[in-house]
C-alpha positions as CSV (number, residue, x, y, z in Angstrom):
1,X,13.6,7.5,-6.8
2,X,13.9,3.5,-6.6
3,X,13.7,2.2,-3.2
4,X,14.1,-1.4,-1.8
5,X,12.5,-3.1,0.9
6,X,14.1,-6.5,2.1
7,X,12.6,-8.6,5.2
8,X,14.0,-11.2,7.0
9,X,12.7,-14.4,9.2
10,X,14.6,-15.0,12.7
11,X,16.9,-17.3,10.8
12,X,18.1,-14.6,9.0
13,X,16.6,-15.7,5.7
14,X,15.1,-13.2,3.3
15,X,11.4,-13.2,3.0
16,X,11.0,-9.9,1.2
17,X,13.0,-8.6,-1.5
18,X,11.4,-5.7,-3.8
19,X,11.7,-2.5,-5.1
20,X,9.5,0.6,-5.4
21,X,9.4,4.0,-6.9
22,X,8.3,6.7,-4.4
23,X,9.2,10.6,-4.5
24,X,10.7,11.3,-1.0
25,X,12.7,9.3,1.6
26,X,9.1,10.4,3.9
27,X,7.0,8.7,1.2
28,X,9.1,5.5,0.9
29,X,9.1,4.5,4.6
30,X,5.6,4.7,4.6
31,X,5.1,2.4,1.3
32,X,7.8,0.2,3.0
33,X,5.7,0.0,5.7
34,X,2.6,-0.7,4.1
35,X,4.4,-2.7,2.3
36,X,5.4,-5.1,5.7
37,X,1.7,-5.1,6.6
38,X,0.2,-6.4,3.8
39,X,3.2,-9.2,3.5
40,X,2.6,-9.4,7.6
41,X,5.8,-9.1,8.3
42,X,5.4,-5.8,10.1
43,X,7.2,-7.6,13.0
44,X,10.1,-8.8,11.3
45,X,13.3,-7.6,11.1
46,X,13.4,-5.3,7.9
47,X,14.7,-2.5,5.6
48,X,13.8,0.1,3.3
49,X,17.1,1.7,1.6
50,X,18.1,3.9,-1.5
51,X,21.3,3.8,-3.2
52,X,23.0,2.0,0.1
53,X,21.3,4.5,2.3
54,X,19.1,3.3,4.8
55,X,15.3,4.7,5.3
56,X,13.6,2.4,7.5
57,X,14.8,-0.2,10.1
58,X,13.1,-2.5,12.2
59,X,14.8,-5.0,14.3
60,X,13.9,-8.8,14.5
61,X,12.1,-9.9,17.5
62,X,14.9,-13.1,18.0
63,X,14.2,-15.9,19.8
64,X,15.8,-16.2,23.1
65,X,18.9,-18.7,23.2
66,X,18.8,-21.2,25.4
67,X,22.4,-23.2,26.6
68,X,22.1,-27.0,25.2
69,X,23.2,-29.5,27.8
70,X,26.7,-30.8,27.8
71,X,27.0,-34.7,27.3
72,X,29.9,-36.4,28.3
């Protein structure tokens, strides 16, 4: 089965985008995940889907918003 594994930078910007044959849904999260480590984006937000359906998640770590100051 084709699998694909997109990552994404705090910003929202892609940083992975691939695809990859595995035999199960068990097999394919653990590629995906290999996958992240190698790329080191283990700690980024990411997915691993197949055919819209979605295998792995892993949320971003976002950067805590801080208020900017009014000016007058």
């Amino acid at each position: 089965m084709l699998y694909t594994i997109t990552a994404f930078s705090d910003r929202g910007e892609t940083l992975l985008d691939d695809t990859f044959d595995a035999s199960s849904d068990a097999e394919a999260r653990q590629e995906g995940i290999r996958r992240l480590k190698e790329a080191d984006l283990e700690h980024r937000g990411a997915r691993v889907t197949r055919s819209g359906q979605l295998i792995h998640f892993e949320r971003a770590y976002l950067p805590r918003l801080v208020p900017t100051e009014k000016t007058s």
